[in-house]
C-alpha positions in Angstrom: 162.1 120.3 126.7 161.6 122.8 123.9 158.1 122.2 124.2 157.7 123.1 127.9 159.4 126.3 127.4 156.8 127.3 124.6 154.2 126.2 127.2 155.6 128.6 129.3 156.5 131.2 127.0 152.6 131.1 126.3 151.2 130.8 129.4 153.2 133.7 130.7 152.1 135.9 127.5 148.2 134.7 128.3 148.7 136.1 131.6 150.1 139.4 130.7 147.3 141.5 130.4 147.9 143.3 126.5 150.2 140.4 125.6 150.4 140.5 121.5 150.1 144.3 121.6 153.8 146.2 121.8 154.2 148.7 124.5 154.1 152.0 123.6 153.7 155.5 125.7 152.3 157.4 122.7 148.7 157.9 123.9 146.9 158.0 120.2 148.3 154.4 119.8 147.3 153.2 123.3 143.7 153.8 122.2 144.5 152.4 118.6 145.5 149.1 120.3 142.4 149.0 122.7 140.1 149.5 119.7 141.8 146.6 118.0 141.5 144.3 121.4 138.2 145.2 122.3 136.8 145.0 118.3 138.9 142.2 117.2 140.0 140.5 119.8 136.9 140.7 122.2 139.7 141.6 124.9 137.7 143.4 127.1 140.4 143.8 130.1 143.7 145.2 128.8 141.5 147.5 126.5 140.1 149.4 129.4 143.6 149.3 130.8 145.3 151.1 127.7 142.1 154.0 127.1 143.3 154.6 130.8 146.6 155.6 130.6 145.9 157.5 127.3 143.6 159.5 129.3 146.0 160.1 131.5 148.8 161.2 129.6 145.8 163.5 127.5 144.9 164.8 131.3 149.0 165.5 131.9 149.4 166.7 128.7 146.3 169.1 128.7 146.0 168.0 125.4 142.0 168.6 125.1 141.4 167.1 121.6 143.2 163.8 122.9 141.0 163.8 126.2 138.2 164.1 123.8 139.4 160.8 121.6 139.8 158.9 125.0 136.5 160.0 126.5 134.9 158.7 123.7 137.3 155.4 122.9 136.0 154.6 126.6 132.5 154.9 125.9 132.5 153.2 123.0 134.1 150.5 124.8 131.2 150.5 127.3 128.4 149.6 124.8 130.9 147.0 123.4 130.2 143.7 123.3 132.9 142.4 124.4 132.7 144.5 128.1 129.1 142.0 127.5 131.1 138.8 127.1 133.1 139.5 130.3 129.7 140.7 132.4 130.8 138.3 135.3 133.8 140.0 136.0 132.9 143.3 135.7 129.7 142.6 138.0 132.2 140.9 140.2 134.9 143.3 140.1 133.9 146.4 138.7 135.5 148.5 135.8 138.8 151.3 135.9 136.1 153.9 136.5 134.8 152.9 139.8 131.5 155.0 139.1 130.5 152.5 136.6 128.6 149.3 136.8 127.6 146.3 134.5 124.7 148.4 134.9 125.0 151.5 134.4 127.4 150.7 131.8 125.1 152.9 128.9 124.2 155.7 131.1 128.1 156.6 131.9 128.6 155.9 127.9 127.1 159.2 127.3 128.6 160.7 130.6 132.0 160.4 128.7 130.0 161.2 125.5 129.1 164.5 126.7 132.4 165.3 128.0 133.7 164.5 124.9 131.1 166.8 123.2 131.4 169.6 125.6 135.6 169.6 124.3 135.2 169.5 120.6 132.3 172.4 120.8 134.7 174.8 122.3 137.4 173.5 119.9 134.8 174.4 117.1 135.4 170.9 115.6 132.4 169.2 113.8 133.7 166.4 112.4 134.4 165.0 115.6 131.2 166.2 116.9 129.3 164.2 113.8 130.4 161.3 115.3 130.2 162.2 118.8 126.6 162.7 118.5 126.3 159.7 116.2 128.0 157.2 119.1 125.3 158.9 121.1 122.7 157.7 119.1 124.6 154.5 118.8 124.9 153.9 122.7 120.7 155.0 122.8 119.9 152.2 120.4 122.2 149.6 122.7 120.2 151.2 125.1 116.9 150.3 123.8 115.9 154.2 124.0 114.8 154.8 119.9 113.4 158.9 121.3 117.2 160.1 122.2 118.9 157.9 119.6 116.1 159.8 116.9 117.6 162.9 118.5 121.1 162.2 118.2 120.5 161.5 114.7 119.4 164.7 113.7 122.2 166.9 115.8 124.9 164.3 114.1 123.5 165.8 110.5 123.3 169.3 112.1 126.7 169.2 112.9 127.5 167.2 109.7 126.3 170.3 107.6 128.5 173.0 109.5 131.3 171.2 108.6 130.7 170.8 105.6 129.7 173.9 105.0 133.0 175.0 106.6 135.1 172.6 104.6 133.4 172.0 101.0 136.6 170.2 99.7 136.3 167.5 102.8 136.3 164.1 101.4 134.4 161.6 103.7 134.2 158.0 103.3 131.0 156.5 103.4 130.8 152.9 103.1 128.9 153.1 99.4 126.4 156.0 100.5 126.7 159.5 98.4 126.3 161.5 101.4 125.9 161.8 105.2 122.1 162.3 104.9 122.3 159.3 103.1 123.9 157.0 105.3 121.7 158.2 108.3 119.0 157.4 106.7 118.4 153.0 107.7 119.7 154.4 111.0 117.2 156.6 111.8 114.6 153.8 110.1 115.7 151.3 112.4 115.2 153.3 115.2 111.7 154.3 114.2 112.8 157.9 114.0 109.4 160.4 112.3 111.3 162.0 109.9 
């Protein structure tokens, strides 16, 4: 008997789409979680579902620096591979955001990119636009277009340098590299990038 129930119990937490992940309404944890399930877990449906509502409550919130976050937790979820694993369904079904395909699936990656960009330039904030532009070049590479990701590349160090320059005592963590210029370097190799 015990046995059934835990049968159950597990079946029932299989079908619940973020089962494992605690419910929360705080929006910054929402797309915490979805990194973790789409990254780690290869859980491609309930991660979608959670950058969702955080972009909602952002939207309801008019909390622009947390629209930004989601805009770009979404399209960094697009070039993911495990949206790839689960092709068949969205080909079949479709994603949250109606206006994307299996596709399409890189070109609406920088759609939210840019709208991400477009909020942390008015916001003056260049740490989040280093990465912003580096996920661009990031979702060019998965794209198999080496001209824009070259591009992206360079504006990532551009805005690298005004930050720095606007915050000399800003500690980043660079997996081993000494600096920023450093680190971009293989990436801009790899894609073939002239200087």
């Amino acid at each position: 008997m015990r046995h059934i129930i835990i049968t159950l119990t597990l079946i029932s937490l299989a079908g619940c789409a973020a089962a494992l992940v605690p419910y929360t309404s705080d929006p910054k944890q929402k797309i915490a979680d979805a990194y973790w399930l789409f990254d780690e877990q290869s859980r491609a449906l309930p991660a979608e579902k959670l950058i969702h509502e955080a972009i909602a409550i952002y939207q309801e919130n008019n909390n622009k620096a947390g629209l930004a976050e989601g805009y770009t937790a979404y399209a960094i979820f697009l070039r993911s591979g495990a949206v790839s694993r689960y092709r068949d369904n969205y080909e079949d079904n479709g994603f949250i955001d109606k206006s994307v395909t299996y596709q399409n699936r890189f070109f609406k990656s920088m759609e939210y990119l840019r709208k991400s960009e477009s909020i942390y330039q008015l916001l003056g904030e260049y740490d989040d636009l280093t990465n912003t532009y580096l996920h661009m070049a990031f979702t060019s590479m998965a794209a198999d277009d080496k001209i824009n990701a070259c591009k992206y590349y360079d504006k990532s160090l551009e805005a690298n340098v005004t930050f720095m320059s606007r915050n000399p005592d800003a500690k980043i963590s660079l997996a081993g590299y000494k600096s920023y210029k450093d680190y971009i370097k293989p990436l801009k190799v790899e894609a073939e990038c002239s200087a």
